[in-house]
DSSP file (Angstrom, degrees, kcal/mol; ACC not computed):
  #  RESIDUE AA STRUCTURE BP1 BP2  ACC     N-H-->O    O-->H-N    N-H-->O    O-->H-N    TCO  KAPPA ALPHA  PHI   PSI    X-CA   Y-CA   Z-CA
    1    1 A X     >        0   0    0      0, 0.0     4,-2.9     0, 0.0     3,-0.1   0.000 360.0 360.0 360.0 -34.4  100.5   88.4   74.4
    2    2 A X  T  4  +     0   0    0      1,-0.2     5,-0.1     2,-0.2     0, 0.0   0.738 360.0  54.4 -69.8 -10.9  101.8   88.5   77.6
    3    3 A X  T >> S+     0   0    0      2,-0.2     4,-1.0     3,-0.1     3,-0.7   0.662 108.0  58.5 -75.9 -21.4  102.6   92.5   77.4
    4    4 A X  H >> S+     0   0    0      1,-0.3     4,-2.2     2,-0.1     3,-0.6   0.964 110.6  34.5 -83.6 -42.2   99.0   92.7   76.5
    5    5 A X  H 3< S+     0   0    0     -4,-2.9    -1,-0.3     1,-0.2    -2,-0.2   0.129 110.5  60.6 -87.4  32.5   97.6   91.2   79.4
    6    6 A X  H X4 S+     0   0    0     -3,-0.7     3,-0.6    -5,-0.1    -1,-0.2   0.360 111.3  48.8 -95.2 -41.6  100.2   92.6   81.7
    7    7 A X  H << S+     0   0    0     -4,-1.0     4,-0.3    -3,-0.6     3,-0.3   0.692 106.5  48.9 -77.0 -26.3   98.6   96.0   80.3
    8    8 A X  T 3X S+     0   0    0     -4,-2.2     4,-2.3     1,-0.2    -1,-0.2   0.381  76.9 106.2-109.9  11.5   95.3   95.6   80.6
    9    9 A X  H <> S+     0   0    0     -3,-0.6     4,-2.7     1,-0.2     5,-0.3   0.944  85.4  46.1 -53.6 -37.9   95.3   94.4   84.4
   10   10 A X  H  > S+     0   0    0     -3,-0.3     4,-1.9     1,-0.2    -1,-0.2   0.965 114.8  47.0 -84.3 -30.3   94.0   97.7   85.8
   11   11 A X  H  > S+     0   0    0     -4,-0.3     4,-3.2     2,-0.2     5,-0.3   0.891 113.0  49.8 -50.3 -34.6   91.1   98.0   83.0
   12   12 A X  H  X S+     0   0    0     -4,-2.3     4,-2.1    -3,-0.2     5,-0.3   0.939 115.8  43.2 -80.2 -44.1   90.1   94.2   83.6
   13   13 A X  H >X S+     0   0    0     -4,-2.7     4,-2.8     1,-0.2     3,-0.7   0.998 111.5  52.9 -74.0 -36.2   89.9   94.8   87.8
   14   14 A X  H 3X S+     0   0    0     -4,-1.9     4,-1.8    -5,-0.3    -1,-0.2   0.901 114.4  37.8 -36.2 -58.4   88.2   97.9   87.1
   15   15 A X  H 3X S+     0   0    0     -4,-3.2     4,-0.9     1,-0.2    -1,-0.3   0.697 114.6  63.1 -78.1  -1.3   85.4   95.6   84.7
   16   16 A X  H <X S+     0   0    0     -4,-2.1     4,-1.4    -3,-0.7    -2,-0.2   0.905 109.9  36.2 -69.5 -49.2   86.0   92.7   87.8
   17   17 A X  H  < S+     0   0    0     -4,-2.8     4,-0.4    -5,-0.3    -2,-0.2   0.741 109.0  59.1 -98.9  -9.5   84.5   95.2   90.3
   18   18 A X  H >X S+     0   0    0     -4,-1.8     4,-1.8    -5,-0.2     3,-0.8   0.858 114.8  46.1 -68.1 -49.3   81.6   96.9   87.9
   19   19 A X  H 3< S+     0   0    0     -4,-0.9    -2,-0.2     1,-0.2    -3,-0.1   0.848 113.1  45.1 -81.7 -20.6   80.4   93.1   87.7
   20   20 A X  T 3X S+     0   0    0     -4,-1.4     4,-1.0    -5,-0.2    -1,-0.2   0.696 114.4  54.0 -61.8 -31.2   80.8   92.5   91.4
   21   21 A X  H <> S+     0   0    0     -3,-0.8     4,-1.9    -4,-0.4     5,-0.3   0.676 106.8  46.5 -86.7 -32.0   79.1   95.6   91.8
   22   22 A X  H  < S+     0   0    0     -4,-1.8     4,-0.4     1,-0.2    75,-0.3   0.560 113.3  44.0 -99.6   5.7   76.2   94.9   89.8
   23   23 A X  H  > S+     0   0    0     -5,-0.2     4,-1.2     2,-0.1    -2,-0.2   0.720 111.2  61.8-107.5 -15.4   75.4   91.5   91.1
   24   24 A X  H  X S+     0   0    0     -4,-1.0     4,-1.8     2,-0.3    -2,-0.2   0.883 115.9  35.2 -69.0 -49.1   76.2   93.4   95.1
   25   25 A X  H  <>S+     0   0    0     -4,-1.9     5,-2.0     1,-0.3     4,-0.5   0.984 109.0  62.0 -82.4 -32.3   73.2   95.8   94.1
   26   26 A X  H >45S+     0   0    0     -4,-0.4     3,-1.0    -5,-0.3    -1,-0.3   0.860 110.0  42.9 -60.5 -32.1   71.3   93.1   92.4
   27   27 A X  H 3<5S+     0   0    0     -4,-1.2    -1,-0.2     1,-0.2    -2,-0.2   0.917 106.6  61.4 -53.3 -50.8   71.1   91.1   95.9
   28   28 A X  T 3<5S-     0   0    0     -4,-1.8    -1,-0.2    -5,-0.1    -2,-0.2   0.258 122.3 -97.9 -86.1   9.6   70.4   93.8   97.7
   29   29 A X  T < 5 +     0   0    0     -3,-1.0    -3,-0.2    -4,-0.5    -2,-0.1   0.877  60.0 169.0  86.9  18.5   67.1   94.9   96.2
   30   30 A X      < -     0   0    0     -5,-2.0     2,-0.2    -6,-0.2     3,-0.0  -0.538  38.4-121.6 -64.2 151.9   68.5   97.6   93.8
   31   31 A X    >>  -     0   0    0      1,-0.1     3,-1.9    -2,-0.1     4,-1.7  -0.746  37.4-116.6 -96.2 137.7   66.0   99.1   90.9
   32   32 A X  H 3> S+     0   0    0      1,-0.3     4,-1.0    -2,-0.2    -1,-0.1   0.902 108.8  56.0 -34.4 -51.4   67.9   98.3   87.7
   33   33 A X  H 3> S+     0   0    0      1,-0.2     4,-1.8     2,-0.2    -1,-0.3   0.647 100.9  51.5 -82.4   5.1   68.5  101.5   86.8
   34   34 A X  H <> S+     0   0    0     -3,-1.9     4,-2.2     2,-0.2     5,-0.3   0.827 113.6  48.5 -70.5 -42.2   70.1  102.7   89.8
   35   35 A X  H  < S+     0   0    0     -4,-1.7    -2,-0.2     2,-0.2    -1,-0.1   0.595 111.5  51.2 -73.4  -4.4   72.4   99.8   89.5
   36   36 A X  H >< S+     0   0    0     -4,-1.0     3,-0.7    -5,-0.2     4,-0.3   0.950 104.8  54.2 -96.1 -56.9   72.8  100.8   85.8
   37   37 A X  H 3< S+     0   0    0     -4,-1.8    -2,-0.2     1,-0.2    -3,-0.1   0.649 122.8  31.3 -15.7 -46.4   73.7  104.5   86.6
   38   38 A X  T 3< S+     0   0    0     -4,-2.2    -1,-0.2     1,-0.1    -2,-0.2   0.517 127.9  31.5 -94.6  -7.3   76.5  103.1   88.9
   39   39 A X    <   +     0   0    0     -3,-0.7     2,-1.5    -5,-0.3    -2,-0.2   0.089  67.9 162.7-145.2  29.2   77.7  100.0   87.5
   40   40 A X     >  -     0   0    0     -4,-0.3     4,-1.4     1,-0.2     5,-0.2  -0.577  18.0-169.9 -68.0 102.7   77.3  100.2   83.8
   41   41 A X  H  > S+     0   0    0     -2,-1.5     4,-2.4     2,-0.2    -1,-0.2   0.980  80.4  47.4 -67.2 -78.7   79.5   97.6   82.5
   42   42 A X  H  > S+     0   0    0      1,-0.2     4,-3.4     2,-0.2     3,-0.3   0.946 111.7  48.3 -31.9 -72.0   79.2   98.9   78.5
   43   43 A X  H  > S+     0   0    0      1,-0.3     4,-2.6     2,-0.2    -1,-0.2   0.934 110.4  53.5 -67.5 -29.0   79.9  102.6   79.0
   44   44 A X  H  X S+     0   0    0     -4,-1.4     4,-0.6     1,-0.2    -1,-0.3   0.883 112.6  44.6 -62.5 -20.7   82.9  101.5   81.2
   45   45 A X  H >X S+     0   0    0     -4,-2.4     4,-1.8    -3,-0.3     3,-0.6   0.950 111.9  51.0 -71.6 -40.7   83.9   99.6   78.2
   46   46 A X  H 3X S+     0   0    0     -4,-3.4     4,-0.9     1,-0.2    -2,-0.2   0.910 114.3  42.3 -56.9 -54.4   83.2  102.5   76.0
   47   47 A X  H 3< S+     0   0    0     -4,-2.6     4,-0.4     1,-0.2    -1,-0.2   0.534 119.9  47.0 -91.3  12.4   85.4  105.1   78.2
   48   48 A X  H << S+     0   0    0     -4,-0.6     5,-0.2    -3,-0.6    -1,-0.2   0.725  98.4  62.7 -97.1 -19.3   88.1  102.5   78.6
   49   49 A X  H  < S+     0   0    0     -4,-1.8    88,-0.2    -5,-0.2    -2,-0.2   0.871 115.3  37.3 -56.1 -29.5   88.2  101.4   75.0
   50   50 A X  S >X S+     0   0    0     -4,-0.9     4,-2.5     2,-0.2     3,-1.4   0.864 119.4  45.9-105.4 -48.0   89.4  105.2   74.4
   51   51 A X  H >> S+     0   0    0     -4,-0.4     4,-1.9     1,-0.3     3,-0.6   0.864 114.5  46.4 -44.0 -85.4   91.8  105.9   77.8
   52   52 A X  H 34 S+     0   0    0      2,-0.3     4,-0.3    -4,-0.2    -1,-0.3   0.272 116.7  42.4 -37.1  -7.9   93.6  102.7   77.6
   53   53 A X  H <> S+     0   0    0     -3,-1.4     4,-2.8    -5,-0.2     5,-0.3   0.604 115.6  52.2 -65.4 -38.7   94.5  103.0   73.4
   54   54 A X  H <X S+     0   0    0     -4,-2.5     4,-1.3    -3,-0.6    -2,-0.3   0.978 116.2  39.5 -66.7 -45.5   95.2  106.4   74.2
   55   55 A X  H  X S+     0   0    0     -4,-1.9     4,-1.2     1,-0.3     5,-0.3   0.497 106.5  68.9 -86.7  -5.2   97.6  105.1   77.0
   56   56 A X  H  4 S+     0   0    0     -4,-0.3     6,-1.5    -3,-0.3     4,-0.4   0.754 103.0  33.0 -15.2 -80.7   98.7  102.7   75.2
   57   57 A X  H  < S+     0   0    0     -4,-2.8    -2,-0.2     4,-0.3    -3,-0.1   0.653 117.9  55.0 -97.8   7.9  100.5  104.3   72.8
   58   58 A X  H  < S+     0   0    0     -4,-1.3    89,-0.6    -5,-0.3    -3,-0.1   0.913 124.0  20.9 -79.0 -53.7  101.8  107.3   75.2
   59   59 A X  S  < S+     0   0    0     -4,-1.2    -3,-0.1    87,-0.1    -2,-0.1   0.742 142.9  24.8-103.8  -8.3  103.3  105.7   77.8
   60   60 A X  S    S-     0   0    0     -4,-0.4    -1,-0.1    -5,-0.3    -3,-0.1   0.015 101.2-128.8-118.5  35.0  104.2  101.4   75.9
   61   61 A X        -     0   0    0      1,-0.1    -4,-0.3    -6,-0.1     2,-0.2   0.603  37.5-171.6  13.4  49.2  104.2  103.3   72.1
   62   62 A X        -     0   0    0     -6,-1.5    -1,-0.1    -9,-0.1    -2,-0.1  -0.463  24.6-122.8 -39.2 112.8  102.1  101.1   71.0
   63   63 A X     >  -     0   0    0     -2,-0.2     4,-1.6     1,-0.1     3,-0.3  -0.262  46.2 -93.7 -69.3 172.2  101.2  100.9   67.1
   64   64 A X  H  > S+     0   0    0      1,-0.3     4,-2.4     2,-0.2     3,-0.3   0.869 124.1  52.9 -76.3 -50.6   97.3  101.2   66.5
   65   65 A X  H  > S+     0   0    0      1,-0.2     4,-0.9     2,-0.2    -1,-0.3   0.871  98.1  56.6 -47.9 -36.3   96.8   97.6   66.5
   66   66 A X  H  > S+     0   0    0     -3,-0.3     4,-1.8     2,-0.2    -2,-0.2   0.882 116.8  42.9 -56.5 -27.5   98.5   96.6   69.8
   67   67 A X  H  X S+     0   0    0     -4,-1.6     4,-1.9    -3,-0.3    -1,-0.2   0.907 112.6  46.3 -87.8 -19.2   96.1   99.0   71.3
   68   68 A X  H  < S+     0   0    0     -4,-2.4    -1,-0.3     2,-0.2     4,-0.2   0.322 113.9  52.9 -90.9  19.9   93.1   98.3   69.7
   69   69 A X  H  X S+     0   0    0     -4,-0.9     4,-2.3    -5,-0.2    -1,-0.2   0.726 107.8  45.8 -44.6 -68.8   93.9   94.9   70.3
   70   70 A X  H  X S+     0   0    0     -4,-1.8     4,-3.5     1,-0.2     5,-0.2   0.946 112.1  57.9 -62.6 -47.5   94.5   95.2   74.2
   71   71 A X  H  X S+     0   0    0     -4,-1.9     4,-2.0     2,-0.2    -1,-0.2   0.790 104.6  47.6 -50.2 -35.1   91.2   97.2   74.1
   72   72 A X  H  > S+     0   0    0     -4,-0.2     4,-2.9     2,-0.2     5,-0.3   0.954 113.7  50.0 -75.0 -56.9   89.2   94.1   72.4
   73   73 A X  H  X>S+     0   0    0     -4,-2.3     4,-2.0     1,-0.3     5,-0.6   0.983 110.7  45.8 -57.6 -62.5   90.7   91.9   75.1
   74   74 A X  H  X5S+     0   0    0     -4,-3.5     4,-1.0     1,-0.2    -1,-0.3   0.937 119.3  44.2 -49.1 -39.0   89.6   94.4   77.9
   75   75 A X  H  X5S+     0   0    0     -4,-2.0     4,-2.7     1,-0.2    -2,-0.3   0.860 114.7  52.4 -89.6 -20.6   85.8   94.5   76.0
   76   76 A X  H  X5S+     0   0    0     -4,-2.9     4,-0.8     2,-0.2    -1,-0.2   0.964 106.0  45.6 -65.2 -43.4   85.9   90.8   75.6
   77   77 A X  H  X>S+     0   0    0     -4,-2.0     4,-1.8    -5,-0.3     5,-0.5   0.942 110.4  62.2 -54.1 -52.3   86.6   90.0   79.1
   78   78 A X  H >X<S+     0   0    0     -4,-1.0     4,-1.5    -5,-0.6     3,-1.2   0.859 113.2  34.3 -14.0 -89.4   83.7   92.6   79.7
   79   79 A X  H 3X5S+     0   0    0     -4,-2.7     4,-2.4     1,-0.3    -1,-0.2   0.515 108.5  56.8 -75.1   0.3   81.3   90.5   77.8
   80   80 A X  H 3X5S+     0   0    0     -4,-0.8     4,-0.6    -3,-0.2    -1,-0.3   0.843 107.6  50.4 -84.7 -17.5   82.1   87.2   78.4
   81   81 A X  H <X5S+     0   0    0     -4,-1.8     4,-0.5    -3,-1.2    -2,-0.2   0.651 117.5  49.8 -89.1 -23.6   81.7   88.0   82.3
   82   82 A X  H >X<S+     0   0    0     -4,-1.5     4,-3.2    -5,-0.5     3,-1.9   0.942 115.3  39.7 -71.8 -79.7   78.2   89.5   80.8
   83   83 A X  H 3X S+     0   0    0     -4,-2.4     4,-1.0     1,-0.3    -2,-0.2   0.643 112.2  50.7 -41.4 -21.7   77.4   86.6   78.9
   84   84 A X  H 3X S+     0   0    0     -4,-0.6     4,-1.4     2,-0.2    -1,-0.3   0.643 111.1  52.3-101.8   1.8   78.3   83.9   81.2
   85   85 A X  H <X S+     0   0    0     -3,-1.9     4,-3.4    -4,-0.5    -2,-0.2   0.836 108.0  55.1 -91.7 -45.6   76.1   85.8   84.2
   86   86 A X  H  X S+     0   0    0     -4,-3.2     4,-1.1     1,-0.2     5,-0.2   0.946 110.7  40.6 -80.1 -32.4   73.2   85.8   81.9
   87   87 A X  H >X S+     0   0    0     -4,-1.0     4,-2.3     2,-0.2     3,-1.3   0.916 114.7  50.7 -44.7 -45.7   73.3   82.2   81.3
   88   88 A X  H 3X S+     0   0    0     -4,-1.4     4,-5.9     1,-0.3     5,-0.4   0.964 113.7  52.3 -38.7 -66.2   74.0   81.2   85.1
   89   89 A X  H 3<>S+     0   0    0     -4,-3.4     5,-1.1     1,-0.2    -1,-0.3   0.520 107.6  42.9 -55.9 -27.4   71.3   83.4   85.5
   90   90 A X  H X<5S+     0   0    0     -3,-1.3     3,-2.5    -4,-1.1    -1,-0.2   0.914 119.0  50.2 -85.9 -80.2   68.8   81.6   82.9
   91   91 A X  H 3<5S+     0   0    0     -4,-2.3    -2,-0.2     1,-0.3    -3,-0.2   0.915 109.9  50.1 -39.1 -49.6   70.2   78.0   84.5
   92   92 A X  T 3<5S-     0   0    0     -4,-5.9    -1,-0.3    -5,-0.4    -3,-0.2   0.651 102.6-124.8 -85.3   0.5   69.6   79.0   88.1
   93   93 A X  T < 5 +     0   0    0     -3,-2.5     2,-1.0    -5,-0.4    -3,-0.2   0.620  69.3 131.9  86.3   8.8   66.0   80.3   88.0
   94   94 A X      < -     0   0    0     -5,-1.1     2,-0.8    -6,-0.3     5,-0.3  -0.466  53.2-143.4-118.3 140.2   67.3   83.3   89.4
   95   95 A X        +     0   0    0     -2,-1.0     2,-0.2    -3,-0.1    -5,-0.1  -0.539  32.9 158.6 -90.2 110.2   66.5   87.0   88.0
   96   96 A X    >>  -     0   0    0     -2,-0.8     4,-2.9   -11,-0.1     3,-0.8  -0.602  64.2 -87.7-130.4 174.1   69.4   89.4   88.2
   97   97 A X  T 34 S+     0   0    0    -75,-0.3   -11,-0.1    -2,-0.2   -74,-0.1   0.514 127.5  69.4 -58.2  -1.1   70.4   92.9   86.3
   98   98 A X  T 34 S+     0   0    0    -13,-0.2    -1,-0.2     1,-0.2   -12,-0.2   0.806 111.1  21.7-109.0 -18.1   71.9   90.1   83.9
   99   99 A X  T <4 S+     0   0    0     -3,-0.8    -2,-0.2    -5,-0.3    -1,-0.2   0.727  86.6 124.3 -72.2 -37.6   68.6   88.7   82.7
  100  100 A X    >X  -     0   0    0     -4,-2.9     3,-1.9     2,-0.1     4,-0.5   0.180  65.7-129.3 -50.0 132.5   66.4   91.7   83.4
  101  101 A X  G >4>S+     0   0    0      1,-0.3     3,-5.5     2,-0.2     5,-0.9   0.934 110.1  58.8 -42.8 -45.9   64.6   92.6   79.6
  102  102 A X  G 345S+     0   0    0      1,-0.4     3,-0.3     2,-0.2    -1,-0.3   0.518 101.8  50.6-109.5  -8.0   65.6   96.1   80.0
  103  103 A X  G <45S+     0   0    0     -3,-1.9    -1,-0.4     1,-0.1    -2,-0.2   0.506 115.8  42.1 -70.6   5.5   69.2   94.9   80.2
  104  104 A X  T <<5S-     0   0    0     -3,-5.5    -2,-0.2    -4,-0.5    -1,-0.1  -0.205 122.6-106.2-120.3  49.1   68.6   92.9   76.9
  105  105 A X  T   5S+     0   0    0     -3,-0.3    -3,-0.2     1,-0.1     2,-0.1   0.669  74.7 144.3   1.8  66.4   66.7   95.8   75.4
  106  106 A X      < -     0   0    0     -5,-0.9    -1,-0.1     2,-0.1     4,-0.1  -0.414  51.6-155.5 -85.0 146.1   63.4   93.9   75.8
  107  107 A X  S    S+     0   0    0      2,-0.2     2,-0.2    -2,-0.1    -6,-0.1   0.414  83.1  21.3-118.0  -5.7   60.0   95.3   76.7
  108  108 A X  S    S-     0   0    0      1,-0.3    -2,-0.1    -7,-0.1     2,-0.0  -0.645 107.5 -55.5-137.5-157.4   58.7   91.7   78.3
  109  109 A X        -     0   0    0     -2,-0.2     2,-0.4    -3,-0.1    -1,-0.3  -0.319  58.0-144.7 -81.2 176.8   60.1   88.9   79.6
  110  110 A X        -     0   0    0     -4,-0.1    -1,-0.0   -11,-0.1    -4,-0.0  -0.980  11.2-120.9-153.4 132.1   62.8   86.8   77.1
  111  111 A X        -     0   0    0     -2,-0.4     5,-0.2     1,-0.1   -21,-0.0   0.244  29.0-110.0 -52.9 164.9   63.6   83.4   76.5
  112  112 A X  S   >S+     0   0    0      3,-0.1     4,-2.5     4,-0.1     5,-0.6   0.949 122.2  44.3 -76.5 -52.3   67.2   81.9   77.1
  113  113 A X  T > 5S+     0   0    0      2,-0.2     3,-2.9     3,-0.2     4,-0.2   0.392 110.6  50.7 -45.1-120.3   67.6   81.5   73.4
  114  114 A X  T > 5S+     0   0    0      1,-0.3     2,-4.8     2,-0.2     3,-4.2   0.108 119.9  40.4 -37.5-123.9   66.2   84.9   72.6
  115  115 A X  T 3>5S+     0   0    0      1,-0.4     4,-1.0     2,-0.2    -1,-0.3   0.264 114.9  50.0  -3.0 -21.0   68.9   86.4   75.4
  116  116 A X  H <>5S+     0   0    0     -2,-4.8     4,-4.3    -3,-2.9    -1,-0.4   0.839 111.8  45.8 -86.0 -29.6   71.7   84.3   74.5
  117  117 A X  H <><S+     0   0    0     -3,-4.2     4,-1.7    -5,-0.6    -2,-0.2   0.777 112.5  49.3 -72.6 -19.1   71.3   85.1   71.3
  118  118 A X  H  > S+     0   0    0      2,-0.2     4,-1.6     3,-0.2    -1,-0.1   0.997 113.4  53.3 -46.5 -78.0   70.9   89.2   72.3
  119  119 A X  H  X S+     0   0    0     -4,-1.0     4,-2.6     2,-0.3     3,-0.4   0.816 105.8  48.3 -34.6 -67.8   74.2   88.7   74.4
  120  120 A X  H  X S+     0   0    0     -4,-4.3     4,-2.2     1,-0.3     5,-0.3   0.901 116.4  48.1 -46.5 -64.5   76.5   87.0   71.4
  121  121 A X  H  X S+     0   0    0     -4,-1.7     4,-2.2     1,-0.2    -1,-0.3   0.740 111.2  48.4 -19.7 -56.2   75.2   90.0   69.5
  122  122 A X  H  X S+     0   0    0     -4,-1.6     4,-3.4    -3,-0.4    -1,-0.2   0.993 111.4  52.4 -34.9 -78.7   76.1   92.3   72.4
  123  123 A X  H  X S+     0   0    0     -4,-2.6     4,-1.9     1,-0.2    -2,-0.2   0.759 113.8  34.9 -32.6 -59.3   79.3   90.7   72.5
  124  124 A X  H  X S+     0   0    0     -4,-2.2     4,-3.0     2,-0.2     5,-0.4   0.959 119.4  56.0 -65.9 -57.7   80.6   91.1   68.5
  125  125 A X  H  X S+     0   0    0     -4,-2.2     4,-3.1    -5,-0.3     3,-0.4   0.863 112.1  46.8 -30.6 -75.4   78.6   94.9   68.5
  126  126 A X  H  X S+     0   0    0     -4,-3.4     4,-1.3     1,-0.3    -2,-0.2   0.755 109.6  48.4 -47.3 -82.9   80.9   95.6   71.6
  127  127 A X  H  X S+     0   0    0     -4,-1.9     4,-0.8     1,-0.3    -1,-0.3   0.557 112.5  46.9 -18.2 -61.0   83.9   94.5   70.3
  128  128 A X  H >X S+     0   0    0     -4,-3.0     4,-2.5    -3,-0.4     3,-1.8   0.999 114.7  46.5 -31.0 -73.9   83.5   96.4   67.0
  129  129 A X  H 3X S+     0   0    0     -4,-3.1     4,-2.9    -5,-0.4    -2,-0.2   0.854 114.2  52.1 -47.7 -37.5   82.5   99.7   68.8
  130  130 A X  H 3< S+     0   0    0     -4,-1.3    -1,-0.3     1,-0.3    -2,-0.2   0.649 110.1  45.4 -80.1 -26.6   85.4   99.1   71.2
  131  131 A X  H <X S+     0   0    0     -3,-1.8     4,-2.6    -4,-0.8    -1,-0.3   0.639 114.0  45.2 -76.9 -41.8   87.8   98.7   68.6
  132  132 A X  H >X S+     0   0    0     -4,-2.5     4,-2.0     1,-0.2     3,-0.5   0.978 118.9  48.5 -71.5 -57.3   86.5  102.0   66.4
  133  133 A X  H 3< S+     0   0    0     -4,-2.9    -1,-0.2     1,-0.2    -2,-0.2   0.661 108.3  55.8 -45.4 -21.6   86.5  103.9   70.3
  134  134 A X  H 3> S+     0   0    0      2,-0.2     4,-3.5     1,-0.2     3,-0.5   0.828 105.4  54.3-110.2 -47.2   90.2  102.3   70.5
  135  135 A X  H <X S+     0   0    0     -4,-2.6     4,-1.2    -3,-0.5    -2,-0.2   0.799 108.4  42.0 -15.9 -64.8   91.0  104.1   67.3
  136  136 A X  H  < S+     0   0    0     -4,-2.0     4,-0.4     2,-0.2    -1,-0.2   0.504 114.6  53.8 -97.6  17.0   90.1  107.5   68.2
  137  137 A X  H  > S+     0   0    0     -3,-0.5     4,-4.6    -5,-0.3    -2,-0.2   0.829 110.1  48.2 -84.9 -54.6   91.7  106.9   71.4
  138  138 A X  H  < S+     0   0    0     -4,-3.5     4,-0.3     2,-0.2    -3,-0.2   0.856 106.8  52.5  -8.7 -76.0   94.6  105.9   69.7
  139  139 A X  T  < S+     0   0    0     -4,-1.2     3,-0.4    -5,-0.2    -1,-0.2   0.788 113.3  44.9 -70.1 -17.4   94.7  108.9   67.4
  140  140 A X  T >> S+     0   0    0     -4,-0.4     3,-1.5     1,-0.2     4,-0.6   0.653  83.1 104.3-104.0 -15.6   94.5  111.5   70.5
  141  141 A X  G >< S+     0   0    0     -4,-4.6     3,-1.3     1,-0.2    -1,-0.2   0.771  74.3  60.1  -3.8 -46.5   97.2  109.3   72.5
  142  142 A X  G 34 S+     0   0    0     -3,-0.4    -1,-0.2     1,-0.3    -2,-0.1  -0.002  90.4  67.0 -93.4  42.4   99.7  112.1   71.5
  143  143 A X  G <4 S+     0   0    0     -3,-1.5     2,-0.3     2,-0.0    -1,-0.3   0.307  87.2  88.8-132.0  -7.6   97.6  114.6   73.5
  144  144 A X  S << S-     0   0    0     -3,-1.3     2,-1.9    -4,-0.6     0, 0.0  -0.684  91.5-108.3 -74.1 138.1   98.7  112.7   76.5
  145  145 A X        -     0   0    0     -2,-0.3    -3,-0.1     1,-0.1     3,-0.1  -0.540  33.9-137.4 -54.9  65.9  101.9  113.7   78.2
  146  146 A X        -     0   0    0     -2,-1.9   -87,-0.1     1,-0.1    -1,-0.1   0.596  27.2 -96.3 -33.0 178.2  104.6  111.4   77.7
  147  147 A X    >   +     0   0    0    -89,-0.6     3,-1.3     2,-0.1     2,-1.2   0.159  60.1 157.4-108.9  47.5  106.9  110.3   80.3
  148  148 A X  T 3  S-     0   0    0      1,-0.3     3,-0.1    -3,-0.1    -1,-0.0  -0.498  87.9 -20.0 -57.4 106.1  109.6  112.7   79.4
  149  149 A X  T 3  S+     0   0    0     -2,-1.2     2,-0.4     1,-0.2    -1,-0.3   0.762 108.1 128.7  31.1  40.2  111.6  113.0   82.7
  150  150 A X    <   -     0   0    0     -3,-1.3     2,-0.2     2,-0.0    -1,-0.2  -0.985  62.7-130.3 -95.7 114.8  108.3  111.5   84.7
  151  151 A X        -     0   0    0     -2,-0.4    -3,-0.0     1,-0.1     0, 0.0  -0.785  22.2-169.3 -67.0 119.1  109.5  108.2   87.1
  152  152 A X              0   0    0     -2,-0.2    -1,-0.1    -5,-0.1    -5,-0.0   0.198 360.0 360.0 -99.5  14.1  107.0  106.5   85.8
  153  153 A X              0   0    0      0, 0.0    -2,-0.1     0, 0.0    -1,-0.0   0.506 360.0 360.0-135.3 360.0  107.8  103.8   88.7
């Protein structure tokens, strides 16, 4: 386990600074969907779930579970940093991109139940998709260059 999370440091700062980034615009008076446009937490999950399997098994030959594996760990950390913002957010009174309805595909306002319960949803959905994305990332791995005479350090 510790090769996995050894592997998946640069995906995890990568979702470390999309969630820094979206509470940075959310301070600052941002319209959601500019902050959504830059700082989309989900489609970063989406295009790492297929880079990271794929790189996975190019450059640490990784069988199709160890990568879609490391990919569920990269989308979990994703959504629990999702999930625990929109509670804070719920608890603290305070209205961020993590509450907003139109990040919990809402058309009004939404209860903490309703929105925690969205979020778990969120959570399992992502994880599935990230795991089928981790698949075909996986399967084009050998379309990657291996490190045949590359210092890879």
């Amino acid at each position: 386990m510790k090769d996995k999370f050894e592997f998946i440091r640069l995906p995890v700062i990568l979702v470390l600074l999309f969630f820094v980034g979206r509470i940075v615009m959310g301070l600052t008076g941002a319209p959601y969907e500019a902050a959504n446009r830059v700082f989309s937490m989900v489609i970063l999950q989406a295009h790492l779930a297929v880079i990271w399997a794929a790189v996975g098994k190019a450059y640490r030959k990784y069988r199709l579970w160890d990568s879609v594996s490391a990919v569920i760990l990269i989308v979990l950390i994703s959504q629990i940093l999702i999930w625990t913002a929109t509670a804070v957010s719920y608890a603290a009174g305070w209205s961020t991109f993590f509450n907003n309805p139109q990040a919990l595909n809402q058309a009004g306002p939404v209860s903490f139940g309703a929105a925690m319960g969205i979020r778990a949803i969120g959570l399992i959905g992502n994880c599935i998709m990230g795991a089928i994305l981790a698949v075909i990332g996986w399967l084009m791995g050998g379309l990657i260059p291996g490190n045949r005479g590359v210092a890879l350090k």
